[in-house]
N, C-alpha and C positions, 0 to 999 in steps of 0.2 A: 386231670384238668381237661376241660371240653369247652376248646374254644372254636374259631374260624380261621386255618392255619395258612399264613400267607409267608412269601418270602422274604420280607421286609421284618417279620414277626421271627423267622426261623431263623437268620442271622442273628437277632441280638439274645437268643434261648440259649442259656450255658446249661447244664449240669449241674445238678446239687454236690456237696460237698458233706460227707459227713468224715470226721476225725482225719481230715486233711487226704482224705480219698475222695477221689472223685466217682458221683453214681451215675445214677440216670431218670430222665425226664421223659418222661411218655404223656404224650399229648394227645388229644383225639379230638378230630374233625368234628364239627358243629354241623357243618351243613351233609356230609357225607359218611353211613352209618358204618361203622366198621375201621374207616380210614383214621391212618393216626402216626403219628413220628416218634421216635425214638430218640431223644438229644444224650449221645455220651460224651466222654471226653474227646474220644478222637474222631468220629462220627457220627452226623445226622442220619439215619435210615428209615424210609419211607415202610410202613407195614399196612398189611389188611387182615381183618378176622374174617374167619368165614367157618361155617359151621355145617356137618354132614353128620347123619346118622348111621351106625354101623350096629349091625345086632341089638336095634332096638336105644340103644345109648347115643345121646347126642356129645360128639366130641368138638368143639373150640379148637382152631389152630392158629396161630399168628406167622402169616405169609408175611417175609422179610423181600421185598423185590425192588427197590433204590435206595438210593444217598442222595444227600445234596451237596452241594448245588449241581453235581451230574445232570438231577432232574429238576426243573421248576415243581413248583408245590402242584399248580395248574396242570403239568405234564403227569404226576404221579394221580393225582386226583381221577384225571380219567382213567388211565391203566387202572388203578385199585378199583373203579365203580364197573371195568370190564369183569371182573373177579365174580 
């Protein structure tokens, strides 16, 4: 899902549910390319993708670096777009 992730939004986001387990909700930034949250059961955390080439092969990594509400969505937004 790729919406514009605010804190007002990231409070009321649970975790999906499958066979009475709870999973997880990954969400990504509309306005910010890369940026995107993590909603589980017992944790929001803030991630960023960022991407490097190594012998030629491009590798995708997903940098895990807050939670909320530790961080405002605003807070994490700029850290991740420092990235």
């Amino acid at each position: 899902m790729k919406t514009k992730i605010t804190d007002a939004k990231l409070r009321d986001w649970k975790p999906p549910v499958n066979d009475g387990k709870p999973g997880q909700l990954i969400i990504y930034d509309k306005n910010l390319t890369g940026f995107g949250v993590c909603v589980g059961a017992k944790k929001k955390s803030f991630f960023v993708f960022y991407s490097r080439t190594i012998n030629g092969k491009r590798d995708r990594k997903r940098h895990v670096f807050a939670e909320f509400p530790a961080y405002s969505v605003e807070e994490a937004r700029a850290q991740a777009s420092e990235h």
